[in-house]
Every structure is written in structure tokens, then in C-alpha cells.
ROKELO-525448 format. One line per field, with one value per atom (N, C-alpha, C): x, y, z; atom name; residue number from 1; chain. Coordinates in nm, 2 decimals. Layout:
BEGIN
px <- [X; ...]
py <- [Y; ...]
pz <- [Z; ...]
site <- [CA; ...]
pos <- [NUM; ...]
unit <- [A; ...]
This chain:
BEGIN
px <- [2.45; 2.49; 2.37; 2.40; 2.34; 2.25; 2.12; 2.03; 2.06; 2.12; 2.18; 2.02; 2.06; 1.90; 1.96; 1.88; 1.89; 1.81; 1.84; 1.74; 1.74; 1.75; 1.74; 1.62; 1.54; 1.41; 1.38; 1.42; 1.41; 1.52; 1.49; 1.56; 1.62; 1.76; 1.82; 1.83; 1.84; 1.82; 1.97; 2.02; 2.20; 2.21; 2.32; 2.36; 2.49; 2.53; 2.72; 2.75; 2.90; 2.94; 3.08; 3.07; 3.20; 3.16; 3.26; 3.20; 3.11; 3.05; 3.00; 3.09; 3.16; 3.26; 3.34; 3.41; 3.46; 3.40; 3.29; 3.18; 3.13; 3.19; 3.17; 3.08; 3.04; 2.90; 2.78; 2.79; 2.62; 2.63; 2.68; 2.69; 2.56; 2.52; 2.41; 2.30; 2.32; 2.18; 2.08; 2.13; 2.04; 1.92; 1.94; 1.87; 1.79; 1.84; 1.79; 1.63; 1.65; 1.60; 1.45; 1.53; 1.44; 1.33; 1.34; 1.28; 1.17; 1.23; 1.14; 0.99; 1.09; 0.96; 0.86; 0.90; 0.83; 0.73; 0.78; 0.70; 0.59; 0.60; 0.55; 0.42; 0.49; 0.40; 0.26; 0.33; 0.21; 0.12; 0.18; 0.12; -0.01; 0.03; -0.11; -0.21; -0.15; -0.26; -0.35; -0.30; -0.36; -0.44; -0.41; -0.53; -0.62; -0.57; -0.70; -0.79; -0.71; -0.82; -0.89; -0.85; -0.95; -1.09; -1.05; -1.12; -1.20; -1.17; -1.28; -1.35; -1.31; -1.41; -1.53; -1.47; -1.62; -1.70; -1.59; -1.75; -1.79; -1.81; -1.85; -1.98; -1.92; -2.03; -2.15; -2.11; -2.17; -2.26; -2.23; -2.31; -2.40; -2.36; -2.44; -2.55; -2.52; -2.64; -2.73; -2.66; -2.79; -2.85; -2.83; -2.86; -2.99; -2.96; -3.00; -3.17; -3.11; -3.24; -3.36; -3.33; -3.42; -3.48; -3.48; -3.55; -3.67; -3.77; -3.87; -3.92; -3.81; -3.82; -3.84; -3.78; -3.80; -3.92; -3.94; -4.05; -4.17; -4.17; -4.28; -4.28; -4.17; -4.20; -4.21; -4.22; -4.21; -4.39; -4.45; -4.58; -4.60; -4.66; -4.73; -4.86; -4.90; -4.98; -5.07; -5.20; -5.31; -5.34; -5.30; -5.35; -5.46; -5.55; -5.68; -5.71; -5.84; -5.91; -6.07; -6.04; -6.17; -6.09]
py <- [-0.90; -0.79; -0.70; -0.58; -0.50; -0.39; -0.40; -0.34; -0.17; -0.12; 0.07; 0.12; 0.23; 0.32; 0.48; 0.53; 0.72; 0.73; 0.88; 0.94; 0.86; 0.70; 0.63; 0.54; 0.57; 0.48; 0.46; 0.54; 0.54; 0.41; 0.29; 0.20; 0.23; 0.20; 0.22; 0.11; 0.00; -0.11; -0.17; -0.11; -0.13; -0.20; -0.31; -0.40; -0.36; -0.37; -0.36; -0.49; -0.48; -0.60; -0.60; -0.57; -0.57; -0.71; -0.82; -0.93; -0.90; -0.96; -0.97; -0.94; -0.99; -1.02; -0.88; -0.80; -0.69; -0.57; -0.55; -0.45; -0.43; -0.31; -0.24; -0.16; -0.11; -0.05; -0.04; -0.22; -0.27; -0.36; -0.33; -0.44; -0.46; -0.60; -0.68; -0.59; -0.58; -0.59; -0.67; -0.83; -0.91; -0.89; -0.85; -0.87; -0.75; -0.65; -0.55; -0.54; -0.62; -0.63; -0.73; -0.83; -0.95; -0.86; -0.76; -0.67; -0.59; -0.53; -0.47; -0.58; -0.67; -0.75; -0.79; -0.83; -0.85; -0.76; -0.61; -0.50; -0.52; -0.53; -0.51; -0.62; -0.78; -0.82; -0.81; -0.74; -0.73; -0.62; -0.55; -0.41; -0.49; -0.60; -0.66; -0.75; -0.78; -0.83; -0.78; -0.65; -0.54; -0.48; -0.50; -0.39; -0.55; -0.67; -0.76; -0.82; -0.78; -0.80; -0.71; -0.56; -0.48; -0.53; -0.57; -0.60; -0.68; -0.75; -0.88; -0.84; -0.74; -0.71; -0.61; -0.54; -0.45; -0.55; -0.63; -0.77; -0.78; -0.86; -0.89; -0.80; -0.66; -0.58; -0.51; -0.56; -0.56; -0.68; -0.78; -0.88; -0.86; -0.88; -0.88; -0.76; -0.63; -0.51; -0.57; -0.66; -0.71; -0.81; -0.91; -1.00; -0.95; -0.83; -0.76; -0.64; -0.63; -0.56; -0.63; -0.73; -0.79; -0.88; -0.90; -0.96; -0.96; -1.07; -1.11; -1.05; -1.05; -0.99; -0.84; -0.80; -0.65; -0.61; -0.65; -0.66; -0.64; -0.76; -0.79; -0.69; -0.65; -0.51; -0.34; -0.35; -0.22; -0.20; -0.08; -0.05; 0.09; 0.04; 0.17; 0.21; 0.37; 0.49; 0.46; 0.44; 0.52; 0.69; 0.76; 0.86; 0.93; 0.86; 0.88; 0.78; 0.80; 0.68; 0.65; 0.71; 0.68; 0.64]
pz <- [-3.04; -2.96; -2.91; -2.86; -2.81; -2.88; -2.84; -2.97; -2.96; -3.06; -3.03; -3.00; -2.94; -2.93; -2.94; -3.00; -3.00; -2.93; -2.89; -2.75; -2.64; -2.60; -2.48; -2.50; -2.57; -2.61; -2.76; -2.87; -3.01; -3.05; -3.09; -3.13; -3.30; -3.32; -3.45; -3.55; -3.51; -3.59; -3.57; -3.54; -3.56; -3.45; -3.43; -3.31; -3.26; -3.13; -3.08; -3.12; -3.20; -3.27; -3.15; -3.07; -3.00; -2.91; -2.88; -2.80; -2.69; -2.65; -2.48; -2.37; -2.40; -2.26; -2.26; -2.38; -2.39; -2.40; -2.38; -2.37; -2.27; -2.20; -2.06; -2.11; -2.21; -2.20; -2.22; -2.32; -2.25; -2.14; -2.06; -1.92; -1.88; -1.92; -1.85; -1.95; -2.05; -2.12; -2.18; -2.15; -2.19; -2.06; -1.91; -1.77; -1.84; -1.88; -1.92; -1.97; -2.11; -2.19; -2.20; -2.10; -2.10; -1.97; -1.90; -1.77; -1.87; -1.99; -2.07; -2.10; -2.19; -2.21; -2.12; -2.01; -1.88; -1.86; -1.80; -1.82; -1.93; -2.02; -2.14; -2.13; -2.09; -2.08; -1.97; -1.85; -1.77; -1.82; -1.88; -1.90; -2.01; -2.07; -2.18; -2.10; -1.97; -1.86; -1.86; -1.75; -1.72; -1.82; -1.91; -2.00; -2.05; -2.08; -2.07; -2.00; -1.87; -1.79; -1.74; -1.77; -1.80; -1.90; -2.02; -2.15; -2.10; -2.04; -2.01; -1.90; -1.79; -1.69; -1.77; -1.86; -1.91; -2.01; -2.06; -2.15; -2.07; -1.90; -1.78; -1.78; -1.74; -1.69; -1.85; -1.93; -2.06; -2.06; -2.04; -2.10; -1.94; -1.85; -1.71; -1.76; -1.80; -1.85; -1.93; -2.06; -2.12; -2.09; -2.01; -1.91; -1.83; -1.73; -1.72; -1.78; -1.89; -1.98; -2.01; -2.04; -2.08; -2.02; -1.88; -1.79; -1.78; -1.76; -1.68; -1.56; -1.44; -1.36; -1.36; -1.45; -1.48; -1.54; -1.62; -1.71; -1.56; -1.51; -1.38; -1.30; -1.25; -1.15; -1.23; -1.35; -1.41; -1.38; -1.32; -1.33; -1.38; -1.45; -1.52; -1.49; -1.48; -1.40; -1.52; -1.50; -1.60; -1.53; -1.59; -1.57; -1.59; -1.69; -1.71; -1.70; -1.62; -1.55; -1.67; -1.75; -1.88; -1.98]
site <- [N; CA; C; N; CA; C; N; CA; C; N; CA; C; N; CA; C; N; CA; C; N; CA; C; N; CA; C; N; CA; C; N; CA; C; N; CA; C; N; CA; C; N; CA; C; N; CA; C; N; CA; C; N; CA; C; N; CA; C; N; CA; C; N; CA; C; N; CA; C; N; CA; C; N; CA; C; N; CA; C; N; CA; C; N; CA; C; N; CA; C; N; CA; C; N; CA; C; N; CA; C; N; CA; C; N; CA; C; N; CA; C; N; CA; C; N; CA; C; N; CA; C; N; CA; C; N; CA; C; N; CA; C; N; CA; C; N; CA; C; N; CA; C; N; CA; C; N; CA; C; N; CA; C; N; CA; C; N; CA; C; N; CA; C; N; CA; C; N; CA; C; N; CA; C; N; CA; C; N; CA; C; N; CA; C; N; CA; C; N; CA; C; N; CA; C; N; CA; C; N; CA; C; N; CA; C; N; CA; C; N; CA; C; N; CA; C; N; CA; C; N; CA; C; N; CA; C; N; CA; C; N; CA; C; N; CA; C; N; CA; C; N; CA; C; N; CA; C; N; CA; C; N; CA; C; N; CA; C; N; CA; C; N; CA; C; N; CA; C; N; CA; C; N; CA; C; N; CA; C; N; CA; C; N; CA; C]
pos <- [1; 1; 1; 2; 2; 2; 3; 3; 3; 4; 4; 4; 5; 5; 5; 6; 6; 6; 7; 7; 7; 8; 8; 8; 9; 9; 9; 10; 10; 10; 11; 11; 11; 12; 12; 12; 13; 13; 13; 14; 14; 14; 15; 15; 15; 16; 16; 16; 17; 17; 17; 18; 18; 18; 19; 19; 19; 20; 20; 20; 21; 21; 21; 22; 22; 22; 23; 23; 23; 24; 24; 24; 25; 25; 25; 26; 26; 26; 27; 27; 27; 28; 28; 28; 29; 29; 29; 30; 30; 30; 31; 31; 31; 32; 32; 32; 33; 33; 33; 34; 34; 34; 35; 35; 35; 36; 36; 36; 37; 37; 37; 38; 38; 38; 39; 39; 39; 40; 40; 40; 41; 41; 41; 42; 42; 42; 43; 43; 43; 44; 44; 44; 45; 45; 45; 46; 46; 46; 47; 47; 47; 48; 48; 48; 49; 49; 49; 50; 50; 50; 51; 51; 51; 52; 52; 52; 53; 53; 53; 54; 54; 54; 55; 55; 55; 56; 56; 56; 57; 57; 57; 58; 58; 58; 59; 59; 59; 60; 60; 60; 61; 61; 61; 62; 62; 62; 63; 63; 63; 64; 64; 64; 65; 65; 65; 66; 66; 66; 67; 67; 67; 68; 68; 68; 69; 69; 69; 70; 70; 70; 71; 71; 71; 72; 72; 72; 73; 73; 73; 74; 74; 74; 75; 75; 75; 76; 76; 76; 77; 77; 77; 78; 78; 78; 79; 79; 79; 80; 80; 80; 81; 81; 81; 82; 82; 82]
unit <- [A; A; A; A; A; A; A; A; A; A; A; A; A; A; A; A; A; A; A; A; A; A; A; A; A; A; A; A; A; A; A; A; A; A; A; A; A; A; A; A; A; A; A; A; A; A; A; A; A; A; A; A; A; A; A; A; A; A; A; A; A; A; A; A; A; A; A; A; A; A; A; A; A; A; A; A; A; A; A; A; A; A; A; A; A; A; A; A; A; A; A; A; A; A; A; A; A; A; A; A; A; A; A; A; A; A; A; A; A; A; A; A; A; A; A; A; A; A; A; A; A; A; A; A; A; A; A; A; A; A; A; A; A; A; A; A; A; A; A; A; A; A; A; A; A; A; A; A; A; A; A; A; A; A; A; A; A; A; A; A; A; A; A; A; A; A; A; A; A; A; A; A; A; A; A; A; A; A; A; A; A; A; A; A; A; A; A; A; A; A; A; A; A; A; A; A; A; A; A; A; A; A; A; A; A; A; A; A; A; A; A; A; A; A; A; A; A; A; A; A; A; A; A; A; A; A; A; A; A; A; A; A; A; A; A; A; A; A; A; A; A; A; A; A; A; A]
């Protein structure tokens, strides 16, 4: 049956034992529910493919640092010429 909730989002643990078919007041809560998860899942996309774009720009920095190339154009000033 139908999973009870307090407040509208606080889940109780309790189920409607009333059949499917005779229950006008979880109408269509399996579409419901299976929509949650859905949500839910994109919402773990979105934040992993966040995760993986800042490893991206993480590993590209240290890629980055420690270059050759950098190393080669870095010049350094003698400021005293003795």
C-alpha cells in the first residue's frame, strides 16, 4: 500500500492497508512515487557531474603546476648586478 507521511514529507513507516482499487485517497501513488525517485535520481547526476567537472579542473591545475613549459617562461630579475 501507500507509504503514510506526517507533515506531507516526514514519512511514518506505516502503509494504507485499504486495497488499491478502493482507495480514493492515494489515487495514483505508485506514478507518484516512482516521479520522486526520478527527481532524486537526477538530482545525483547533477551533483556528479558537478564532482567530476572540479576533479577535471583539479587535475588540469596540477597538470598545469608543474610544467616544463612554465618552468621555461618563468624569468627571474637579478636585481643586483654584483
Amino acid at each position: 500500500g501507500c507509504p503514510l507521511v506526517r507533515d506531507v514529507f516526514e514519512l511514518t513507516g506505516e502503509f494504507c492497508r485499504v486495497p488499491k482499487r478502493r482507495c480514493h485517497r492515494h489515487y495514483c501513488w505508485e506514478k507518484l512515487r516512482r516521479a520522486e525517485v526520478d527527481l532524486e535520481r537526477v538530482r545525483v547526476w547533477y551533483k556528479l557531474d558537478e564532482l567530476f567537472e572540479q576533479e577535471r579542473n583539479v587535475r588540469a591545475a596540477m597538470t598545469n603546476r608543474a610544467g616544463l613549459l612554465a618552468l621555461m617562461l618563468h624569468q627571474t630579475i637579478q636585481h643586483d648586478p654584483l
